[in-house]
PDBQT receptor file of N, H, CA, C and O in Angstrom, charges set to zero:
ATOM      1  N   UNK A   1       4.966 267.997   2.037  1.00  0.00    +0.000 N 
ATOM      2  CA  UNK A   1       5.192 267.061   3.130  1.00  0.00    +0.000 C 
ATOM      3  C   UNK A   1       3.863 266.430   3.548  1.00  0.00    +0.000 C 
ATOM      4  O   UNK A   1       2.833 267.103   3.557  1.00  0.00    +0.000 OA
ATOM      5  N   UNK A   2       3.875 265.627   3.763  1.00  0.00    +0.000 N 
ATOM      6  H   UNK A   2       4.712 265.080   3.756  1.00  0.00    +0.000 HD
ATOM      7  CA  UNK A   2       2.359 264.440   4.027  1.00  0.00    +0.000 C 
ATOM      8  C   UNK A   2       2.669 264.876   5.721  1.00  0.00    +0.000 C 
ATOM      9  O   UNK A   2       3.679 265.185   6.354  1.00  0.00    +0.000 OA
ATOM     10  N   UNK A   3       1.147 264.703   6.060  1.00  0.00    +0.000 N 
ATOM     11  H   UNK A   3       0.326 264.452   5.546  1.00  0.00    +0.000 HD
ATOM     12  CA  UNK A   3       0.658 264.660   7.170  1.00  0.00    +0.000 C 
ATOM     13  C   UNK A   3       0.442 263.962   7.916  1.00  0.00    +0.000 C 
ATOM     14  O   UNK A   3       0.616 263.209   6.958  1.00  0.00    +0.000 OA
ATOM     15  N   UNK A   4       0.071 262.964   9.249  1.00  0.00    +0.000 N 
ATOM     16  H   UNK A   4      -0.070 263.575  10.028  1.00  0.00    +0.000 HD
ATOM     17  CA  UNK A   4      -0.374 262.249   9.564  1.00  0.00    +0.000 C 
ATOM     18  C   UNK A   4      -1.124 262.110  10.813  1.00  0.00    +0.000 C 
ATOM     19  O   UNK A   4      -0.960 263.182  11.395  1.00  0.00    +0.000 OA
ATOM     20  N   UNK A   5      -1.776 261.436  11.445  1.00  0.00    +0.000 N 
ATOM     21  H   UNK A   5      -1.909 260.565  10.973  1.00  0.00    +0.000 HD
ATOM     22  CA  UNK A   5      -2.665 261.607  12.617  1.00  0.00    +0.000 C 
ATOM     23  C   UNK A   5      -1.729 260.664  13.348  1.00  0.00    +0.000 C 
ATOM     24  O   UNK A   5      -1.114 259.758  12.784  1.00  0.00    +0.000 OA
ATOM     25  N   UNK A   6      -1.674 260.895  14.426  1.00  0.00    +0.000 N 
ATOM     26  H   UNK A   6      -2.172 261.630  14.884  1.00  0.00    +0.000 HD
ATOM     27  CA  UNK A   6      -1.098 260.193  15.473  1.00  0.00    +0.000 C 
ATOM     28  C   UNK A   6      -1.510 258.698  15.276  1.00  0.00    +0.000 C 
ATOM     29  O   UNK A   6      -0.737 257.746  15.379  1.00  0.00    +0.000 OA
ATOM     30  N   UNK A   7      -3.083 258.619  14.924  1.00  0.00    +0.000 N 
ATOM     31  H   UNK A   7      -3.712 259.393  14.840  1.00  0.00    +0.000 HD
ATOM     32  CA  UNK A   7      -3.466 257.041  15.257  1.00  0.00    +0.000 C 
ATOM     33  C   UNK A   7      -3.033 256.608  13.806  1.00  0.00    +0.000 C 
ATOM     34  O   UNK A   7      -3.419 255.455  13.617  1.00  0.00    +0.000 OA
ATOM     35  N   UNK A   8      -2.404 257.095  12.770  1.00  0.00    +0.000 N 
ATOM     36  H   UNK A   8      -2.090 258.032  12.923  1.00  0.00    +0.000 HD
ATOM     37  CA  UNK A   8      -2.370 257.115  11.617  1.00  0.00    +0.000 C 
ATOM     38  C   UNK A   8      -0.486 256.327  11.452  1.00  0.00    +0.000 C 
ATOM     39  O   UNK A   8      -0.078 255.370  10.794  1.00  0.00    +0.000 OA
ATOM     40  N   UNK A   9       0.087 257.109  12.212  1.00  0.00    +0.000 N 
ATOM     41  H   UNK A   9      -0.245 257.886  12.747  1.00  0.00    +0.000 HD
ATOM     42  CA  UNK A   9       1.343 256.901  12.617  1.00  0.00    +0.000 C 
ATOM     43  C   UNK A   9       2.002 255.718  13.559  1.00  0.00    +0.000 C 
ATOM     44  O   UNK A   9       3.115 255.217  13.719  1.00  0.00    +0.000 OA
ATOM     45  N   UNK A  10       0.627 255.556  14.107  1.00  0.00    +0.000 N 
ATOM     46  H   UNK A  10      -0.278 255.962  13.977  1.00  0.00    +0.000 HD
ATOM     47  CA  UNK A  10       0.965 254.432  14.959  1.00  0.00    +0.000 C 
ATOM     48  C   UNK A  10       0.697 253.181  14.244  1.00  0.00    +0.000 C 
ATOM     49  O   UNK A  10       1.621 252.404  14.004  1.00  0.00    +0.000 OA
ATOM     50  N   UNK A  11      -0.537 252.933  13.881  1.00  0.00    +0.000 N 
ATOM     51  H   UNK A  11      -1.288 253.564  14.076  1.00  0.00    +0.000 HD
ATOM     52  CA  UNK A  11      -0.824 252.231  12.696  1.00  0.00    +0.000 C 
ATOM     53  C   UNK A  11       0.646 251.548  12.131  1.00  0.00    +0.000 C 
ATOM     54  O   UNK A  11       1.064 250.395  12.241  1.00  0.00    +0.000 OA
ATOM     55  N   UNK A  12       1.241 252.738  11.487  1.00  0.00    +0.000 N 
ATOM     56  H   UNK A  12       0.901 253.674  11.398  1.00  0.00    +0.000 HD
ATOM     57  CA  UNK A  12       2.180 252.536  10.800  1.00  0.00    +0.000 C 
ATOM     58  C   UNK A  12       3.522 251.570  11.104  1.00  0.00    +0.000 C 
ATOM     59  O   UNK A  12       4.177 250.714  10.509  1.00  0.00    +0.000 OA
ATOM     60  N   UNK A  13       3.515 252.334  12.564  1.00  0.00    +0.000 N 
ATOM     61  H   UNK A  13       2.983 253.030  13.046  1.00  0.00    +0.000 HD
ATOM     62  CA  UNK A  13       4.720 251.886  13.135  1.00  0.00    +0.000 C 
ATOM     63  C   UNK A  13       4.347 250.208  13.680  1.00  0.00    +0.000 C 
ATOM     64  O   UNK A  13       5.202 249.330  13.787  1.00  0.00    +0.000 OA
ATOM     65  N   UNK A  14       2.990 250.047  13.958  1.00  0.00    +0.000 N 
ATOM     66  H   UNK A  14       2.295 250.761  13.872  1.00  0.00    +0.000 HD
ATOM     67  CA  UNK A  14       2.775 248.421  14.129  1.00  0.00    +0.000 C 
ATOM     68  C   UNK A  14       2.935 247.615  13.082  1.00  0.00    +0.000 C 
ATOM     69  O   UNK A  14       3.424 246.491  13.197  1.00  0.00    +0.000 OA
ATOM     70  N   UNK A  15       2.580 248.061  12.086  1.00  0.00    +0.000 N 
ATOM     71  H   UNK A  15       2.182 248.974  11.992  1.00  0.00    +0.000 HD
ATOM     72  CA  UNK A  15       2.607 247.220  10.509  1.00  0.00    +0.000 C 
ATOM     73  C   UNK A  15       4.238 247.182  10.730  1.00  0.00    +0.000 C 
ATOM     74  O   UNK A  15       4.649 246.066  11.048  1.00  0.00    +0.000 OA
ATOM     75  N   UNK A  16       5.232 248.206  10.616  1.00  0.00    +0.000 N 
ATOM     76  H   UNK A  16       4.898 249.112  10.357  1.00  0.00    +0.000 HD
ATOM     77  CA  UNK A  16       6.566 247.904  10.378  1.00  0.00    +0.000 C 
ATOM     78  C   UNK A  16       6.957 247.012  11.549  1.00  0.00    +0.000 C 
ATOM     79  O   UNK A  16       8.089 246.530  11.502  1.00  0.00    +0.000 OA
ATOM     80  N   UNK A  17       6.153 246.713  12.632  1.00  0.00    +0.000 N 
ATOM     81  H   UNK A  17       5.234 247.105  12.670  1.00  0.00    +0.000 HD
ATOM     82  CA  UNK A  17       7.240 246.015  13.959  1.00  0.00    +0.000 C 
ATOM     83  C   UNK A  17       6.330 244.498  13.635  1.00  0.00    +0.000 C 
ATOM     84  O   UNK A  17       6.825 243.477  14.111  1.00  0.00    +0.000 OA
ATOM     85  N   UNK A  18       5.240 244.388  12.970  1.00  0.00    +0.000 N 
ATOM     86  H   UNK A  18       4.837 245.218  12.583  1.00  0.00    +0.000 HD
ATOM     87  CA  UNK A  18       5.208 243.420  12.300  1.00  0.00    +0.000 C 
ATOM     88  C   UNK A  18       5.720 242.297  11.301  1.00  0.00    +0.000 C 
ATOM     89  O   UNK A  18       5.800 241.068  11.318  1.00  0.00    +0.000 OA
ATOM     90  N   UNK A  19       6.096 243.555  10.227  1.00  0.00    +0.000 N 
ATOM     91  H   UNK A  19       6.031 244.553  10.213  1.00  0.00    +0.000 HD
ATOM     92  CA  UNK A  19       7.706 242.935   9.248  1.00  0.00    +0.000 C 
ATOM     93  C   UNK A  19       8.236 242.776   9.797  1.00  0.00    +0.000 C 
ATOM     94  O   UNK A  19       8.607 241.606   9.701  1.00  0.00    +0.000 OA
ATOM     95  N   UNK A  20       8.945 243.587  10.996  1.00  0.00    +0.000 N 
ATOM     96  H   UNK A  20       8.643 244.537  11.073  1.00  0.00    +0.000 HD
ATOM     97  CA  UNK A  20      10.446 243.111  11.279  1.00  0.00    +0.000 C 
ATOM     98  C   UNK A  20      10.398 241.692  12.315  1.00  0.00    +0.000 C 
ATOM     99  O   UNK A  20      11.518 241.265  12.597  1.00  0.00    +0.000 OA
ATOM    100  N   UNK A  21       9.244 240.945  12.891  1.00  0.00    +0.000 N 
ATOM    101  H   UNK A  21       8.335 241.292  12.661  1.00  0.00    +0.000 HD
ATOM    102  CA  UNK A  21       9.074 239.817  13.416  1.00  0.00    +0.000 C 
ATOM    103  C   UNK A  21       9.081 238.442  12.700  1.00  0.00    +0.000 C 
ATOM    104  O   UNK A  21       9.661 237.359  12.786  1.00  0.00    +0.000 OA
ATOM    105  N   UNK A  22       8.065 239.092  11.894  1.00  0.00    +0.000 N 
ATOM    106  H   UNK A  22       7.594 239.971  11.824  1.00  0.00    +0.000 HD
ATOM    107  CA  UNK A  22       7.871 238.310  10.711  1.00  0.00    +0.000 C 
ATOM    108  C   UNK A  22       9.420 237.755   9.723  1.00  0.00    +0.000 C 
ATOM    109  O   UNK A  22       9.642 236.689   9.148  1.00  0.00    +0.000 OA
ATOM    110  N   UNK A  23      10.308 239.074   9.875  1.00  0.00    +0.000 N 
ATOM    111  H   UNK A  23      10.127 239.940  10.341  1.00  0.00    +0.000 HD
ATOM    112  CA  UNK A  23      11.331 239.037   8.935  1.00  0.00    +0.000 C 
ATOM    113  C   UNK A  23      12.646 238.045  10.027  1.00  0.00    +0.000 C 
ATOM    114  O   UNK A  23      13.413 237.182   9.599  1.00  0.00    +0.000 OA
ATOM    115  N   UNK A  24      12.560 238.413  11.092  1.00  0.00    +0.000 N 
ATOM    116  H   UNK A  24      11.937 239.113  11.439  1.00  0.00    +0.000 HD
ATOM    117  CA  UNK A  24      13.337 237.835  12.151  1.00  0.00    +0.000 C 
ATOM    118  C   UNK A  24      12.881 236.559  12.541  1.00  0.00    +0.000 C 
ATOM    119  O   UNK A  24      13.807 235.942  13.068  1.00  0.00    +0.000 OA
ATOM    120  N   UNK A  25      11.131 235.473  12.469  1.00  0.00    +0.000 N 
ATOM    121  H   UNK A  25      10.379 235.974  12.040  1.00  0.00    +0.000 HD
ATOM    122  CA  UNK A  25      11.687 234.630  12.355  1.00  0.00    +0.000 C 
ATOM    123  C   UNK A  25      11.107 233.341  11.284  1.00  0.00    +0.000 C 
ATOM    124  O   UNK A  25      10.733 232.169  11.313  1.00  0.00    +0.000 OA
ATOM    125  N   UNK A  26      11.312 234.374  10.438  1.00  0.00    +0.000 N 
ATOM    126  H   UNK A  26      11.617 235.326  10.414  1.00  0.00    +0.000 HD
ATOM    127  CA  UNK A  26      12.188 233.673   8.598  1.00  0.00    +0.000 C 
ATOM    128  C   UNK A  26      13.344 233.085   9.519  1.00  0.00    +0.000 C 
ATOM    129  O   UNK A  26      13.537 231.974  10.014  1.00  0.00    +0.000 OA
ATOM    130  N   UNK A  27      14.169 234.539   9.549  1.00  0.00    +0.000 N 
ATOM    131  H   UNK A  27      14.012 235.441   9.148  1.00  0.00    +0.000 HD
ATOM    132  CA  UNK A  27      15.604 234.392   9.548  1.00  0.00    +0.000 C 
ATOM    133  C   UNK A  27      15.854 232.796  10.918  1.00  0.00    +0.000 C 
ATOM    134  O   UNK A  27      16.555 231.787  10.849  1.00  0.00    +0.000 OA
ATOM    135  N   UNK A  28      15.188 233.149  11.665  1.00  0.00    +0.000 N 
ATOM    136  H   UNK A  28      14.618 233.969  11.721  1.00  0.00    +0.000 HD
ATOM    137  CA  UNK A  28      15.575 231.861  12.505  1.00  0.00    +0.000 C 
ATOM    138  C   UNK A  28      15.008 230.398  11.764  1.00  0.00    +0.000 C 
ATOM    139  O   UNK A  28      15.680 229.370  11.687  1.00  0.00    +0.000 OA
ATOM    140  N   UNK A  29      13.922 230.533  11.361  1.00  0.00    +0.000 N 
ATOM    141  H   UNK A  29      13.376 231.369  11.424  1.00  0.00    +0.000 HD
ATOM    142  CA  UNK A  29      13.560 229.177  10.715  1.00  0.00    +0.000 C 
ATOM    143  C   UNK A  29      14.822 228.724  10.045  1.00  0.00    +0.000 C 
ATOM    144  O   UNK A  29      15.256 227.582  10.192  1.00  0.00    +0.000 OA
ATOM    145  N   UNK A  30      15.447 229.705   9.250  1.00  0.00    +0.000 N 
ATOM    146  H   UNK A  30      15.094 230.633   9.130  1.00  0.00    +0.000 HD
ATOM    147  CA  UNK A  30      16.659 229.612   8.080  1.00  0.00    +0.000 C 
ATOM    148  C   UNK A  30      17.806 228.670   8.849  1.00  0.00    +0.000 C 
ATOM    149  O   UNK A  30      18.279 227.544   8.691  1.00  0.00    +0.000 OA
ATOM    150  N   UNK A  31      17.963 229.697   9.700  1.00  0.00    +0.000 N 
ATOM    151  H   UNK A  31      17.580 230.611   9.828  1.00  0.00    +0.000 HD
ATOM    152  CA  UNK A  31      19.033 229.192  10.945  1.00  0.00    +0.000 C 
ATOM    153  C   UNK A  31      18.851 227.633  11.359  1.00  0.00    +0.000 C 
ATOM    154  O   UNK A  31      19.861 226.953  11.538  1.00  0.00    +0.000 OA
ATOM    155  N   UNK A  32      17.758 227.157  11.486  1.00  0.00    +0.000 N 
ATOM    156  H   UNK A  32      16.937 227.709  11.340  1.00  0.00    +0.000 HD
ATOM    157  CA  UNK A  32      17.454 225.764  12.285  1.00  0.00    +0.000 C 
ATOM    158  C   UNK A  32      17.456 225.271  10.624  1.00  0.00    +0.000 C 
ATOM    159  O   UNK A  32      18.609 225.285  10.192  1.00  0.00    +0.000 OA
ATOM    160  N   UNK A  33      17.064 225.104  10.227  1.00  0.00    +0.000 N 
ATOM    161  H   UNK A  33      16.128 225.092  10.577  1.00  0.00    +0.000 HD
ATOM    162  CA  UNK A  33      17.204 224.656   8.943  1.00  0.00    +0.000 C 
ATOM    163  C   UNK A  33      18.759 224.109   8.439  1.00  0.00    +0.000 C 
ATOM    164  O   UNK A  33      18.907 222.911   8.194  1.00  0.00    +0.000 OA
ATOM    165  N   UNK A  34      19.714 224.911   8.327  1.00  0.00    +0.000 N 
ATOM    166  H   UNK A  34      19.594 225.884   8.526  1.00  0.00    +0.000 HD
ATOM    167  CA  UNK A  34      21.422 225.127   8.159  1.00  0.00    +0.000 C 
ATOM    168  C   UNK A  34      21.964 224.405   9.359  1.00  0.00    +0.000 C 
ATOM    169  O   UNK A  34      22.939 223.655   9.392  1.00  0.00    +0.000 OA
ATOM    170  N   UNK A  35      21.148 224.766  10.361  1.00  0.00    +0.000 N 
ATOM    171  H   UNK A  35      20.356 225.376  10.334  1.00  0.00    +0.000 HD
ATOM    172  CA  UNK A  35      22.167 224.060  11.554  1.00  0.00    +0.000 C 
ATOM    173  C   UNK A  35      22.152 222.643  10.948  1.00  0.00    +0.000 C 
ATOM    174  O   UNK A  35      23.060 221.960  10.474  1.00  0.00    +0.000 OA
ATOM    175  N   UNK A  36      20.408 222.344  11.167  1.00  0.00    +0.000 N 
ATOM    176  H   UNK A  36      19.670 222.898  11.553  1.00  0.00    +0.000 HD
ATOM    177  CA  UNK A  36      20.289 220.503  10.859  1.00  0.00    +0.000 C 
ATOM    178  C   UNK A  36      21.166 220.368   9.848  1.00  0.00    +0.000 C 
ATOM    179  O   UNK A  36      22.280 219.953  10.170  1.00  0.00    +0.000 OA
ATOM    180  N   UNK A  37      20.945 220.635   8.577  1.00  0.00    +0.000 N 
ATOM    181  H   UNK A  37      20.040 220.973   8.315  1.00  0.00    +0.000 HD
ATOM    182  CA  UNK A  37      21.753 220.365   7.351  1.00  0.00    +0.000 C 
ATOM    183  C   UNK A  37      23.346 219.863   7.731  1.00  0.00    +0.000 C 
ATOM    184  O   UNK A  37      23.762 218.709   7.628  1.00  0.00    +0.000 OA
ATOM    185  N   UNK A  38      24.160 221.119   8.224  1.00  0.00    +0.000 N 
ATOM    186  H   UNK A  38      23.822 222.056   8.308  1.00  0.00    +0.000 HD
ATOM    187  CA  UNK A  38      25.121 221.036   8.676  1.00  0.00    +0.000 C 
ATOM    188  C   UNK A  38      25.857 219.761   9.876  1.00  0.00    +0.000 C 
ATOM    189  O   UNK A  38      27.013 219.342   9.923  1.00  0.00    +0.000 OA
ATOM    190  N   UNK A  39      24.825 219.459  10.620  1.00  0.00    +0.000 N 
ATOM    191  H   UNK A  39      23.885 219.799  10.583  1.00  0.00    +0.000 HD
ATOM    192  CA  UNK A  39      25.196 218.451  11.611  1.00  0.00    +0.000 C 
ATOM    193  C   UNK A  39      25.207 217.500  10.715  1.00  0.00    +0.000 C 
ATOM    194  O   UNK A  39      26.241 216.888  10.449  1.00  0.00    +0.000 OA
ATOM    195  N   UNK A  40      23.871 217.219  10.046  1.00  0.00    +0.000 N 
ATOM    196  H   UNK A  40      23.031 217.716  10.262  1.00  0.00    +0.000 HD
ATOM    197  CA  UNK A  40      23.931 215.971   8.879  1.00  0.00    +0.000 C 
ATOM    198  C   UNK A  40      25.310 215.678   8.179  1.00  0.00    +0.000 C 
ATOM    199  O   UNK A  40      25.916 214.618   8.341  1.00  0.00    +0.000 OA
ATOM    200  N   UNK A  41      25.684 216.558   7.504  1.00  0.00    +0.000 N 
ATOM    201  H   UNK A  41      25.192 217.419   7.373  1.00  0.00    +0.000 HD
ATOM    202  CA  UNK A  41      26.837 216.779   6.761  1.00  0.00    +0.000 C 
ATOM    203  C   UNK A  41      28.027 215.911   7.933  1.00  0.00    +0.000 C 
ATOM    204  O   UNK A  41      28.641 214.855   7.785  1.00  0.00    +0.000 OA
ATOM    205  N   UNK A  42      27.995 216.881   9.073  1.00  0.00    +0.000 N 
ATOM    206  H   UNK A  42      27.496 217.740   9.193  1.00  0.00    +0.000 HD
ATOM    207  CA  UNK A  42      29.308 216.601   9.869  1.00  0.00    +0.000 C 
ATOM    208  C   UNK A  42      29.240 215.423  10.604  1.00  0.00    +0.000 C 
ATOM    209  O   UNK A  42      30.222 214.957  11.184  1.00  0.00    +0.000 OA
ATOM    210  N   UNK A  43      27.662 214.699  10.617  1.00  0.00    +0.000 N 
ATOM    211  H   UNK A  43      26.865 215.078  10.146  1.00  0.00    +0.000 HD
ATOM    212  CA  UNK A  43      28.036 213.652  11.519  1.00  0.00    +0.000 C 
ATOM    213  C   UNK A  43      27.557 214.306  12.614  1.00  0.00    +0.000 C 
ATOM    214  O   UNK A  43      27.742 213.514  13.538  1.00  0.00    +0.000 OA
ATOM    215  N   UNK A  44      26.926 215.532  13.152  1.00  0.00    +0.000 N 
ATOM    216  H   UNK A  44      26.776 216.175  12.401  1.00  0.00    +0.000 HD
ATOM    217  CA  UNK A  44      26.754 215.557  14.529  1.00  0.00    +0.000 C 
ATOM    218  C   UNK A  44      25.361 215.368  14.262  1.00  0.00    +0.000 C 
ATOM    219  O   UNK A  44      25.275 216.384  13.572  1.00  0.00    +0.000 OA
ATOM    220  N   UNK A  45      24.431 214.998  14.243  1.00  0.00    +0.000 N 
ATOM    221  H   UNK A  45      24.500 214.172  14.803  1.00  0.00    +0.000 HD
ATOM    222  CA  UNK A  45      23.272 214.785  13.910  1.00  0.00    +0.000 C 
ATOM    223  C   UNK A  45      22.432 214.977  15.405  1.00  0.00    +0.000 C 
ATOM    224  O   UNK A  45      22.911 214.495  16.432  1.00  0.00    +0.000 OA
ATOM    225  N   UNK A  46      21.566 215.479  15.414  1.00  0.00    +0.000 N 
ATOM    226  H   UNK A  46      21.177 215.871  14.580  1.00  0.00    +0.000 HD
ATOM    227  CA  UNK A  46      20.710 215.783  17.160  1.00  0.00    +0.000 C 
ATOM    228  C   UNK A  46      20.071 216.454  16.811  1.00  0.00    +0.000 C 
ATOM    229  O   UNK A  46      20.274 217.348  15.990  1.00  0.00    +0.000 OA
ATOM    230  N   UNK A  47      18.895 216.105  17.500  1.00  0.00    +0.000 N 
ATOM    231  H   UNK A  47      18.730 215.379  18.167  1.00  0.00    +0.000 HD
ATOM    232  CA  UNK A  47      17.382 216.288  17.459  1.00  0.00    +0.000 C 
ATOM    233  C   UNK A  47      17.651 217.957  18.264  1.00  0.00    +0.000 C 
ATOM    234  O   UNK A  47      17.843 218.203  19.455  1.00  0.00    +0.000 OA
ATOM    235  N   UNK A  48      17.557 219.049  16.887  1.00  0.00    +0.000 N 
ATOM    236  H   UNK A  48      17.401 218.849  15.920  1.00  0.00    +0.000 HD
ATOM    237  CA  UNK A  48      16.954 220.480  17.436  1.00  0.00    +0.000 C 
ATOM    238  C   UNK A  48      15.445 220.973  17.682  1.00  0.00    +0.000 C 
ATOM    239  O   UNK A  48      15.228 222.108  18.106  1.00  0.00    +0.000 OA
TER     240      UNK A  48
């Protein structure tokens, strides 16, 4: 079993709450991206 130091662990846990920001806003860029597309498509067209 691996060991770790507290400041070692924390470390850790910032790097991962980093990805998951990073990964969340991909995901919204994605989102505004699809919306526009989609209004285009439908005719609702507006400045997001």
């Amino acid at each position: 079993m691996n060991t770790y130091s507290k400041e070692e662990l924390m470390e850790m846990l910032g790097y991962s709450f980093q990805v998951l920001k990073a990964v969340k806003d991909l995901d919204d860029a994605i989102l505004r991206v699809q919306d526009r597309a989609a209004n285009k498509i439908t005719g609702n067209s507006k400045v997001l």
